[in-house]
N, C-alpha and C positions, 0 to 999 in steps of 0.2 A: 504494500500500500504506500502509497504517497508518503511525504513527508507530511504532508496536510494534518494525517490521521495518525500519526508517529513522529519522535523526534527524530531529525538528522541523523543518518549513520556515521559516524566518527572515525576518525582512522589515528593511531600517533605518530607521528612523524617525528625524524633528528634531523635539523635542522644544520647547515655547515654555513659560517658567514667569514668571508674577510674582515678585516676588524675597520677597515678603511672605507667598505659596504655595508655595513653592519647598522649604522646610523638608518640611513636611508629606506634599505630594504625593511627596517620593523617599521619605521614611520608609512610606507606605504601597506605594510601587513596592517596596522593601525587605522589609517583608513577605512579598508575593507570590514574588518571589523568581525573576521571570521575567524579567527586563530587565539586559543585559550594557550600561553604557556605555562611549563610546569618550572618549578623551582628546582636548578639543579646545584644549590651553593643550602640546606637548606642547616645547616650547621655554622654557617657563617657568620657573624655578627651582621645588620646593618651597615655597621657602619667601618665597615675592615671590606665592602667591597668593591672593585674594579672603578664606579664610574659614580662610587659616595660624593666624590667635589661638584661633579657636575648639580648633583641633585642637591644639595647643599646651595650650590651660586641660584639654581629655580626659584628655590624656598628663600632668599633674599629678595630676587625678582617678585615674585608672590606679597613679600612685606611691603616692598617698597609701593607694588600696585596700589594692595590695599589701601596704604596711606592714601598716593590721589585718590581713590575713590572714595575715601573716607572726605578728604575737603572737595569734592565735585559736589559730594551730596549734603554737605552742609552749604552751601553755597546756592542749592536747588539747582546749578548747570544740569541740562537733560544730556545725557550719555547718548551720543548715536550709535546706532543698531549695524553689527553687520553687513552691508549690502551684497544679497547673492548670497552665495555660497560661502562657508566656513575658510579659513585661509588655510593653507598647507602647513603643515610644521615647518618652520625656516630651519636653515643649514647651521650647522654646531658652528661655522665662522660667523654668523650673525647672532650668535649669543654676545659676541664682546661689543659690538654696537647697541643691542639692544638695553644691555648692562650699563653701557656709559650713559643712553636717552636718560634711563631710569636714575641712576644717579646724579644727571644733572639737572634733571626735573625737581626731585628729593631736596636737592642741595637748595636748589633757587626756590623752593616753596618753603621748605624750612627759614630759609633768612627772612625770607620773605615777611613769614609769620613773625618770626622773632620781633623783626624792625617794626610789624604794624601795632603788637601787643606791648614794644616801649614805648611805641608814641599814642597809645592807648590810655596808658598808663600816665605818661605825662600830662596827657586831655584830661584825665576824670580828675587827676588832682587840681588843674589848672579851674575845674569847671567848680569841684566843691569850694577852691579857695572863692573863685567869685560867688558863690552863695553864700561864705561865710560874713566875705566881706559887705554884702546886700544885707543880708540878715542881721550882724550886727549894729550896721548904721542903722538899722530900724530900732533896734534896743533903745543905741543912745539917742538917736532921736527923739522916741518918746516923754526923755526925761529932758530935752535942750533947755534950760531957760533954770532950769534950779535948782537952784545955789545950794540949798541944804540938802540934797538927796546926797552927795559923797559924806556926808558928817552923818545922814542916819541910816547910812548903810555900814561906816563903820565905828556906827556905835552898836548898830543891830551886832557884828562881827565879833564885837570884845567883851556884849553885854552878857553878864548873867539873868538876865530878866528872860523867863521864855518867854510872857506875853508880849514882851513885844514885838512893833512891826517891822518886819524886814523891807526898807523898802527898795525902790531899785535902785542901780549905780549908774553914777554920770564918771565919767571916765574924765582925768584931772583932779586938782584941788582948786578951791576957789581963791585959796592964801598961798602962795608960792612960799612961805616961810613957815607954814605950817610943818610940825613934825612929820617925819616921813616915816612912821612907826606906827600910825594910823592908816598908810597908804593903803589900799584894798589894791591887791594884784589878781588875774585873772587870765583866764585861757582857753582858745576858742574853738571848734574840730566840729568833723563829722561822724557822726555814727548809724550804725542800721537802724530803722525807725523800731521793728519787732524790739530790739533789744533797751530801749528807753525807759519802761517802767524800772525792771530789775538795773538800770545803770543809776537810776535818781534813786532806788530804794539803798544801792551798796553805797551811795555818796552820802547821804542823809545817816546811817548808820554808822558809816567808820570815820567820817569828820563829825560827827555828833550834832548835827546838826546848825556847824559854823561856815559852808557855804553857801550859795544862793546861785540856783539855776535858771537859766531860761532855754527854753529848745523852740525850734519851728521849725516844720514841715518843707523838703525840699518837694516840689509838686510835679517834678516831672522825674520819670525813672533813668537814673546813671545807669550805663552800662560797664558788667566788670569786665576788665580787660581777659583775664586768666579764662574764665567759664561761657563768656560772652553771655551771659545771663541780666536782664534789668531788674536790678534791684533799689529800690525803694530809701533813702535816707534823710537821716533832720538834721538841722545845724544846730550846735551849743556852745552855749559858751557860763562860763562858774570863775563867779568872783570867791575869794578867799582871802586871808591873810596870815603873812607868816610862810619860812620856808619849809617848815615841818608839814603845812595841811599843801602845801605845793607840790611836793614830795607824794606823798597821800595821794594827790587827786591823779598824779601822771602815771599813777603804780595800776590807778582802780582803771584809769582810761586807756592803758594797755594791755590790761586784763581783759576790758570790753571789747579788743580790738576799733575800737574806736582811732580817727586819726586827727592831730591835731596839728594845728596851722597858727604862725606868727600873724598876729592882727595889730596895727600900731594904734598907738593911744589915741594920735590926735585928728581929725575928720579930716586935712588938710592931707597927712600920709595913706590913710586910707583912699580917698579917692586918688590919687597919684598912681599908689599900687594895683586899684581896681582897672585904669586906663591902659597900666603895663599889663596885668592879666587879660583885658578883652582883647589887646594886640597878639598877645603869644598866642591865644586861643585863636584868632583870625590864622593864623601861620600855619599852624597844628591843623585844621581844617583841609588846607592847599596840601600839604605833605601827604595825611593821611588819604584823603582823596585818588592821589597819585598813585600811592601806594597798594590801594584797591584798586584800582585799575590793573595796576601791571600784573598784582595776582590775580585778578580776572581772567584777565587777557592769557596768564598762565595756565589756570584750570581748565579756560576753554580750548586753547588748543590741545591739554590732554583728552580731553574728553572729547576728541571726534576720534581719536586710535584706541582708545584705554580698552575693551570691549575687544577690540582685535590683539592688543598684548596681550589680554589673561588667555585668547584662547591658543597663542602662539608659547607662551609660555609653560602653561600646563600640558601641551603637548609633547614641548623639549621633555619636561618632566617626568611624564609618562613614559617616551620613548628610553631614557638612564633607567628611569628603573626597571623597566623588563630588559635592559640590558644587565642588571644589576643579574636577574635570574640567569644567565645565559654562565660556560662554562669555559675558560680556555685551555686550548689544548697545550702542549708541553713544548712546543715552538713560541707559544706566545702572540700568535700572529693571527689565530683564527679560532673566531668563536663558535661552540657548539651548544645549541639547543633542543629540546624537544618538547614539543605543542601538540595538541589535539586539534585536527582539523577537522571540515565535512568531509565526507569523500566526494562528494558531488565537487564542492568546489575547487581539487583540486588543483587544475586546469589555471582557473582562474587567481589562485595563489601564487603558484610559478611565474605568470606572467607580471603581479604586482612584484613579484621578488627580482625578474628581469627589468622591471623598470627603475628600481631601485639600484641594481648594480647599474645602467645608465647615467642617471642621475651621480653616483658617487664615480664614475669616469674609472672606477676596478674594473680590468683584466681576467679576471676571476670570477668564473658565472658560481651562487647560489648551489648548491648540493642539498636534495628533499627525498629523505629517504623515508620510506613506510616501513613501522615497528610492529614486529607479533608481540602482542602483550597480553599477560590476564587479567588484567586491571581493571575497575570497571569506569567507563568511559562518563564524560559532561553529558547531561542533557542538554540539548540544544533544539527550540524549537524553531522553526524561519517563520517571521510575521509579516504581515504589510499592516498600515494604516489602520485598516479595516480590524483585522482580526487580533491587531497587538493589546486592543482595551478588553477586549473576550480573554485573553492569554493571560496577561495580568493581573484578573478573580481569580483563575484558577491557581497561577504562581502565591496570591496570597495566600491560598489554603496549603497549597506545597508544591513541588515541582518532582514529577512523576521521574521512576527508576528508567535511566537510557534503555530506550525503545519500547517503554510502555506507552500503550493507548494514550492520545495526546484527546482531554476531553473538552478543548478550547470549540471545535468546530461545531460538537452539538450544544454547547453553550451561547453560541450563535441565536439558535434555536428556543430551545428551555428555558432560558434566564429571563429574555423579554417576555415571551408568553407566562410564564407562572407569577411575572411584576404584572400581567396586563390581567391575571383573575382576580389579583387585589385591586386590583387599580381603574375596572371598569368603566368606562365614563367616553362618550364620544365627545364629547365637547373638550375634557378636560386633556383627553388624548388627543386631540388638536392641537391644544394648545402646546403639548409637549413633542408633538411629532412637527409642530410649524416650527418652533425655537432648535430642535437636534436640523431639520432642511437647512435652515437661516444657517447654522453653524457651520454645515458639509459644504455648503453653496460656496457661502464668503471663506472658506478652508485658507486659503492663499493670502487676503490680507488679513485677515485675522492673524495667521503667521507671521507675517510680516511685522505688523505692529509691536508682538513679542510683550504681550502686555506684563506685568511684575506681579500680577493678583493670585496667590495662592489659593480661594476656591473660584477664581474664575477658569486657573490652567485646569485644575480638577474635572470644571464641564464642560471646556474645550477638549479634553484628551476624551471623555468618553463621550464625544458626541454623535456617534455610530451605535453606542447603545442608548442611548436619549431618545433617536428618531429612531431605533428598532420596538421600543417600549412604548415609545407613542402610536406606533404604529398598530402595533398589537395591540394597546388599549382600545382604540378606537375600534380593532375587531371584536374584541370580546366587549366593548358599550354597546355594539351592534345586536349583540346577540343577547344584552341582558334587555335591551332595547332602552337606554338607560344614558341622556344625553343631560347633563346639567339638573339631573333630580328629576327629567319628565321626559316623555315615549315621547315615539314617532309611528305613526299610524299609515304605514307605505302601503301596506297589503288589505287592508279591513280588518278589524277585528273577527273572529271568530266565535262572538260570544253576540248576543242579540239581548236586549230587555223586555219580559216580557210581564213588568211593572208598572200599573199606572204611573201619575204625580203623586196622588195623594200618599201612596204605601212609601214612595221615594223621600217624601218628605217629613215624612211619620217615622222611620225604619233608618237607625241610622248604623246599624249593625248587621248589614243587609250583605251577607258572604255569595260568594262564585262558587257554587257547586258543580265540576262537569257532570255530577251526575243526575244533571235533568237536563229539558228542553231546552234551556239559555243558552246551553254550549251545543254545536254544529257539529260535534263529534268531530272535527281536521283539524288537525294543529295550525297554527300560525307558520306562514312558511320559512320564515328566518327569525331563530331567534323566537324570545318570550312576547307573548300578545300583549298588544297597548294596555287592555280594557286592566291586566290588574293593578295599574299606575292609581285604579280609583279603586278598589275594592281595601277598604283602609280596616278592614274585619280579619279577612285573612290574608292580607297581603305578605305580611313577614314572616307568618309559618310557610305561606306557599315557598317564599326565595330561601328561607330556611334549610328548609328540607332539598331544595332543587340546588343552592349551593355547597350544602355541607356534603351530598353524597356526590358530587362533580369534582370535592377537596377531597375525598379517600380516593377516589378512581383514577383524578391524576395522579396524587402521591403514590401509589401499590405502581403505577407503571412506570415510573419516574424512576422507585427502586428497583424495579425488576430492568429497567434497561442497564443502569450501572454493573447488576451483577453480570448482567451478560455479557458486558463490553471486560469485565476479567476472565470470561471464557478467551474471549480473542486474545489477552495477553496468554492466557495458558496454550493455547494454541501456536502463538506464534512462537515460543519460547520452549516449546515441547516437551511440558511439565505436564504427565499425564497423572501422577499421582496428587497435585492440584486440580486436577479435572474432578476425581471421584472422590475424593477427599473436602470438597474445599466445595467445589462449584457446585456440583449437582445433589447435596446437603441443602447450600444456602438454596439455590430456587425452588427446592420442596419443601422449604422450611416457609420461604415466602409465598409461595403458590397453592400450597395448601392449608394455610391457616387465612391470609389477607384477602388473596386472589379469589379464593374463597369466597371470603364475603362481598368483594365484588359483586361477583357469579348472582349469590344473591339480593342485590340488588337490582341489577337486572332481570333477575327471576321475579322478583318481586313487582318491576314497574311493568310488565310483559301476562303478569298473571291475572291481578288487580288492577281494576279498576271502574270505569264507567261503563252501566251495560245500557246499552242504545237498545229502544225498542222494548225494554223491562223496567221502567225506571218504577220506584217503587214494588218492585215485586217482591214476592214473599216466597216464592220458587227456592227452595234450597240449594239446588244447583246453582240458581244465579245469583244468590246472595253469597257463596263459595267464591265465586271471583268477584263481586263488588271490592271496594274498596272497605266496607264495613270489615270486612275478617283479614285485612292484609296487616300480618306480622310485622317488629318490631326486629329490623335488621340488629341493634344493639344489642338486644333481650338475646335476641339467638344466638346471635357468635359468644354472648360469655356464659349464657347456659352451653353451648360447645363446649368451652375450653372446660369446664368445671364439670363435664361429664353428665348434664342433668338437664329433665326437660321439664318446663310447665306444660299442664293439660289447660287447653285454652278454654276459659271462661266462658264463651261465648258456645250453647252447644250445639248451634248452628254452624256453627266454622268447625273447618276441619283442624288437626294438632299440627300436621307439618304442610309447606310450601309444594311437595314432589314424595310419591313412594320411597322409601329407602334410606330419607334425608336421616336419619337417628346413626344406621349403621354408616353410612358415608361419614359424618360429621368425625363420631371415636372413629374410624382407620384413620382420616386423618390427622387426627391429631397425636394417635399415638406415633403413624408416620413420620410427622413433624418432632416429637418430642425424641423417637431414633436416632432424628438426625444429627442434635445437639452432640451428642457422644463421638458420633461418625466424626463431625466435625473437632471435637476437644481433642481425640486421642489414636483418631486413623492416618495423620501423619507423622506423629511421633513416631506409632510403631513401625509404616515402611519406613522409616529414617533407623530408627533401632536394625531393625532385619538390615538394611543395607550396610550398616558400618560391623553388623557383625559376618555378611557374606565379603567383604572387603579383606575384614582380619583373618578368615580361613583361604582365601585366595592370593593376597595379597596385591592386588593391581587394580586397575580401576573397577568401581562396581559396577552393577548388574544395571542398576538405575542413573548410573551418571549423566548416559546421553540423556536420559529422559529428564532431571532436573538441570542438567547443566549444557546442552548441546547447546550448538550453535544455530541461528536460524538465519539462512539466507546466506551463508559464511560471514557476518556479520559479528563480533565480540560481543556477549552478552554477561551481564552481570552474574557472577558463581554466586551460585545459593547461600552456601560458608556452613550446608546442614554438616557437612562429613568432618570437618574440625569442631563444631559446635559439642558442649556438653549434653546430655540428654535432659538435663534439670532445665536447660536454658529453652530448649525445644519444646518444652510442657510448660512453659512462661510466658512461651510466646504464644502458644498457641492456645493456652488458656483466656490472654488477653482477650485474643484474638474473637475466639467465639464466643466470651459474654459481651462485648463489645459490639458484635451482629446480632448476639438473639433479644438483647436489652433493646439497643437501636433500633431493633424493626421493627417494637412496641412502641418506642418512642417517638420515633420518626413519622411511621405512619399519624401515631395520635398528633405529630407538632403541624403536617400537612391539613390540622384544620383552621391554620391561620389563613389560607388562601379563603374559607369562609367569613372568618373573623372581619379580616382587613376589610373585605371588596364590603358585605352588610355595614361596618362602620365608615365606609366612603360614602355610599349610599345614603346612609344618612344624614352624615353631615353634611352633603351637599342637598338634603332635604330641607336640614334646618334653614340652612341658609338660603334656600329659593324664600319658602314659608315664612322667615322672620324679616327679611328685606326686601326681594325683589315684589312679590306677592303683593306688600304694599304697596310701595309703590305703582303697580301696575295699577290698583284698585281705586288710585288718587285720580281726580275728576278735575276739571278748567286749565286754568293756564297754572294754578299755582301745584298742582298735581304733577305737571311737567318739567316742574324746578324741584317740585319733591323727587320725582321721579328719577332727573340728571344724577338728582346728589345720591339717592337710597344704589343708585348700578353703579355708582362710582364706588361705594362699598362693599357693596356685593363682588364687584370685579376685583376688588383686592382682597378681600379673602379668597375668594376662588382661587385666586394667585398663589398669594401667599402662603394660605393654609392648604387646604385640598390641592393643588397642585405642587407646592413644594414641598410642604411637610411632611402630608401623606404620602404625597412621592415617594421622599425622603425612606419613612418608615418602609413602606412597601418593598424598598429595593434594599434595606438590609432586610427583613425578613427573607426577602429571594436567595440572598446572599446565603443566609444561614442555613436557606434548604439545600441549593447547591454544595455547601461545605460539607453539610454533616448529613444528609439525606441522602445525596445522589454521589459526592466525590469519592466515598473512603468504599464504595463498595468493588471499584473497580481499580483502587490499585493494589497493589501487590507487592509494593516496597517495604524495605523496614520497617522497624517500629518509629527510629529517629524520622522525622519530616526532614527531607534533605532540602540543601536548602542551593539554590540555581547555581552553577557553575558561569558566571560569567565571562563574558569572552573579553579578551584584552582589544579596543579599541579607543578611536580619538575620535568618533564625529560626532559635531556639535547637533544636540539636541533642542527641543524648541524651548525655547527661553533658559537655556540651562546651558551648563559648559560641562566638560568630561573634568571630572573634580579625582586628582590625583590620589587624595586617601582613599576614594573607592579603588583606585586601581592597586591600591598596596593593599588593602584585605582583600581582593575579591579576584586578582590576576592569577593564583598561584591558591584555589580554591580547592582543587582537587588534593593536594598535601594536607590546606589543614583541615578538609572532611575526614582525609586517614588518620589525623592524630585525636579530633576530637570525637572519631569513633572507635576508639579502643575499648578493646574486649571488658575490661573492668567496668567502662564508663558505661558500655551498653548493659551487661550487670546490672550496675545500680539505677540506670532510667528504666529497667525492664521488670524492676524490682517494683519502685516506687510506683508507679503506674500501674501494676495490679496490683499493690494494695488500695488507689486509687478507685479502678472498678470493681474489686469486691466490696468497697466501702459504698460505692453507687448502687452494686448489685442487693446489697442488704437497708439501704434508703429504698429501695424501690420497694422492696414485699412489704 
């Protein structure tokens, strides 16, 4: 089969490079994006190998970027985009250019900064000293004219009196021969405005209350030069006397971080000094100005490359370090590798490898040899567009054992239809199948754009399954007939009234019986009939019952295709003792207990019902298939399982559905309850018998092709039964089968969210016709019409909002979780560990994203560390842990 339906066949290849082509030829393997290497140094330090400086000088390159990007984006300069296509990795001789751009960008953005944040610095002091000196000529102004405010401030100063008044100071004495021992001295600064209360409360406590403050509000915000942040500050100034409280006050005002400014005494020097501050501040202006520009004019021409460096650089980067894996031989002169390729692409390898040795102008063509190996190969699956967002559910839940069934392509399929049984709604799947078009349409500048919004990339990347779900919505709204909370009536109803007005209007619990005259005996030809959009009596037992048995009948088929699709892995892998063991257990285990009920349910909708032509009759034959005696699909299957029948009440109805139904029911079930054993303990023992026909023979066993052959001459992953312990083998397989027979109790019963969901759409897209639109529609004149704008402008955005995104939302993890845990785990056949993707070593640039070098150093050389982090001890104790796990589940359940 395809690779469609499988992953890629793998091949390992040794790789032979020139060391002088070596560069080139990975840079074009990198491209391609086909080739996983293996780590052939894996003993090596980091940082003790071959081509560590190189990757060292990237990782500067990398800091130094960051930086401009760090000032582009503070700055708001927009970064331009790529134009076309991604750049090439440039030539290991344009790293010393690229290094010097980078360093002299660095250099001159650095000074740059330096020089704008001195003369930053010198502004805000320039600017608080002119509020200081504003603010305190307002002080002495207030008191201009009198003569006694210096003698009763410092008498307030020396006074033991606490009543009395402090009053303000005038700066001066009015006596020139006045003692200068009464001088009141003082000192003037600014401080953060937050910190005022506590700066007046520690001044007032530790001077005891011998100086005298006054503060005001500067009212527009300084900027700090350090943070670039506007903060907020007042200007003060505190008379005092004495060099012990001066002392004092400059200890508390440097504690407050507060800063203070020389202020001269007499209004004459003041404004002198104010006219020299407004000048320097005029000067400071032109500099600073200047100064932004040029770092303007800096950042912007970083910012039309910067975008093209990270992804020139990260790719130098990448390329060192899968050189870093590579091996040299004992010349010194040529490097050896080896990588798992496709085999398909071959061809197409060689040839990037030939262009590579072109491009580096070696003499010396590439050497690609294919390796026999028993090793078990990467999974690699090929995507496009299309099927890469399908690929990627399923990669969440785990990434299947090389060349197991690949179940991306019927997820195509199942994933949107089982969102579109919760999600029924023609209108509302419109609206979601209009927005995934709009997105596939505009595909190219949408690209383009390359927007930065992390849940916008989210509904850009699945916008293949957006318009697959809306699609499908819209068919299953079809068929519940169910647009916006109300039918569509294409065909006629099939039901007729055959009810006056009066009883209509009397009767408001007036049910759809088919079984009389009302109903025409033909169904409606597409989908559920209009007429029960009005039957508000039994309307939600009728969808009740019609959706919850359409939620068991997809879920039993849903599971029974998974198991089948592990027949095909046991097929293709030639593990016949997973056939009889394994496979054909589980689909009589499911087939005969679920499937089962299925069956009857069908039997049930097939047997009973409407008898046209008898209606009311009392004919015991035909009240035998009325709908009066049809059975209780629940009631039956766990009287099944519990071995036990009621006698039916009614003794007009017959006990059972079909002759025979009692003995059928127990064979199956003891069939099925067989199976469990078959399953827990029929591989263990061919694995016992085989390792002990192994130990009387000594050579390969009996069963080896059978678990271990090749398919296709293709390398498949060794079982690892014949080195395994036998304790480990009844661990695993113990897991194994309570983990299917719980599951297929559970799962089935979680398959009734597909009822759950779609009835709770359903009606709250009811509420919401019912509690807005309703009215509005019911509003009369012109002012009904302006009710009306406003009530669907509401209506439209819940519909939006809620019912179309939320539930969406909801509906598509719900899907999620059936696919994970319903439909995924039945068909693979990989370990117990969920392996986790082998990624392939490449460099092209992704949509709005760059190939980010630390994913290449975990995830290039993936195949090593799945060997180490699945050693035999470590699988042990997870094989451990996890069934005590499900035995503790299996004993919650009963």
């Amino acid at each position: 089969m395809g690779s469609l339906f499988r992953s890629e066949e793998m091949t390992l290849c040794q790789l032979f490079l020139q060391s002088e082509a070596a560069y080139a030829c990975v840079s074009e393997l990198g491209e391609l994006g086909l080739v996983q290497f293996r780590d052939l140094n894996p003993d090596v330090n980091a940082f003790q190998r071959k081509f560590v400086n190189e990757v060292r000088r990237c990782d500067e390159m990398e800091r130094k970027l960051r930086y401009l990007e760090k000032e582009i984006r503070r700055d708001g300069i927009p970064m331009l985009e790529i134009p076309g296509e991604c750049p090439e990795a440039p030539q290991p001789r344009e790293m010393i250019d690229l290094e010097a751009t980078f360093e002299k960008l660095e250099n001159e953005l650095r000074e740059v900064n330096q020089n704008a944040e001195a003369l930053k610095r010198n502004y805000l002091e320039l600017t608080e000293l002119k509020h200081i000196l504003r603010k305190t000529q307002v002080f002495f102004d207030e008191h201009e004219g009198g003569a006694n405010t210096t003698e009763s401030m410092t008498r307030a100063l020396i006074s033991d009196d606490p009543n009395r008044h402090m009053g303000h100071v005038q700066l001066g004495l009015r006596d020139k021969q006045e003692s200068l021992e009464f001088l009141p001295c003082f000192v003037a600064g600014v401080i953060l405005r937050e910190r005022i209360p506590a700066f007046e409360r520690m001044l007032w406590r530790a001077c005891r209350g011998n100086v005298f403050l006054r503060q005001a509000e500067i009212d527009t915000p300084l900027e700090d030069p350090s943070s670039s942040d506007q903060v907020y500050k007042s200007v003060f100034i505190i008379f005092f006397q004495g060099d012990q409280l001066k002392t004092r006050v400059k200890k508390i005002c440097e504690g407050f971080r507060a800063t203070l400014y020389p202020c001269p005494e007499s209004p004459a020097d003041r404004r002198e000094m104010a006219m020299g501050v407004m000048t320097r501040i005029e000067d400071l202006n032109t500099v600073l100005g200047q100064t932004q520009d040029h770092r303007h004019r800096v950042l912007v021409a970083a910012a039309k490359n910067i975008k093209n460096w990270f992804v020139k650089v990260r790719k130098i980067k990448a390329i060192y370090h899968t050189l870093n894996l590579f091996n040299l031989d004992v010349t010194q002169k040529c490097l050896i590798a080896e990588c798992w390729v496709p085999a398909l692409d071959m061809e197409t390898i060689q040839l990037a490898l030939r262009r590579g040795t072109e491009r580096s102008g070696s003499s010396v063509p590439p050497i690609l040899n294919r390796m026999e190996t028993i090793e078990d190969p990467p999974t690699y699956n090929r995507t496009n567009k299309f099927t890469s967002a399908f690929q990627h559910l399923i990669y969440a839940y785990g990434v299947a054992t090389y060349r197991e069934v690949n179940p991306a392509p019927y997820t195509v399929i199942t994933f949107p239809f089982l969102f579109a049984v919760m999600f029924g709604d023609l209108g509302h799947g419109a609206i979601m199948a209009a927005f995934g078009f709009w997105m596939c349409y505009k595909e190219k500048p949408l690209q383009a754009k390359k927007i930065d919004s992390e849940i916008w990339n989210i509904f850009f990347g699945g916008r293949y399954i957006i318009l697959l779900m809306g699609l499908f919505s819209m068919y299953t709204g079809l068929i519940y007939n169910d647009i916006f909370s109300k039918s569509l009536n294409i065909f006629g109803s099939s039901w007729r009234n055959n009810y006056d007005g009066s009883t209509l209007q009397s009767n408001q619990l007036l049910q759809l019986n088919p079984d009389s005259k009302d109903y025409l005996q033909y169904p409606y030809p597409f989908g559920i009939d209009p007429v029960w959009q009005l039957a508000e009596a039994n309307k939600i037992i009728f969808m009740n019952g019609y959706k919850m048995k359409i939620s068991i009948i997809i879920g039993v088929f849903h599971m029974l295709f998974g198991v089948c699709l592990s027949l095909w892995n046991h097929l293709y892998f030639k593990r016949r003792i997973s056939i009889y063991v394994e496979f054909i257990p589980q689909i009589l285990f499911l087939s005969l207990l679920f499937f089962y009920m299925v069956l009857l349910m069908f039997i049930k909708w097939t047997t009973y019902g409407a008898t046209p032509g008898h209606f009311g009759s009392q004919d015991p034959e035909i009240v035998k298939t009325s709908a009066f005696c049809a059975p209780s699909i629940l009631i039956t299957f766990i009287n099944m399982m519990l071995f036990k029948h009621d006698k039916n009440t009614r003794p007009q109805c017959d006990d059972f559905m079909f002759s025979g139904q009692m003995f059928i029911q127990k064979l199956f079930v003891i069939v099925a309850l067989l199976c469990v054993p078959i399953m827990l303990f029929g591989k263990p023992y061919f694995i016992m018998r085989e390792q002990k026909q192994r130990a009387r023979q000594g050579h390969q066993p009996v069963e080896g092709n059978a678990e271990n052959g090749t398919a296709g001459g293709a390398p498949v992953p060794a079982s690892g039964h014949h080195d395994e312990e036998i304790t480990e083998v009844f661990i695993h397989q113990a897991i194994h089968t309570i983990e299917f027979v719980l599951g297929s109790v559970s799962h089935t019963a979680s398959y009734l969210r597909l009822w759950a969901l779609s009835l709770a759409h359903a009606q709250l897209a009811e509420v919401a016709w019912n509690m807005l639109l309703r009215k509005g529609l019911m509003s009369n004149d012109y002012q009904g019409g302006i009710f009306l704008y406003v009530v669907f402008a509401g209506w439209a955005a819940i519909s939006v909002s809620i019912l179309v995104l939320m539930e969406g939302l909801s509906a598509f993890l719900h899907t999620l979780r059936l696919h994970w845990y319903g439909h995924t785990p039945n068909q693979y056949i990989s370990s117990i560990q969920i392996q986790i993707q082998n990624h392939l070593f490449q460099l092209r640039c992704q949509h709005n994203t760059f190939l980010e070098c630390q994913n290449i150093n975990n995830n290039v050389n993936s195949t090593t560390a799945s060997k180490k982090s699945h050693s035999p001890e470590k699988n042990r104790r997870n094989k451990h842990s996890r069934l005590f796990f499900v035995f503790s589940q299996f004993f919650i359940f009963f």
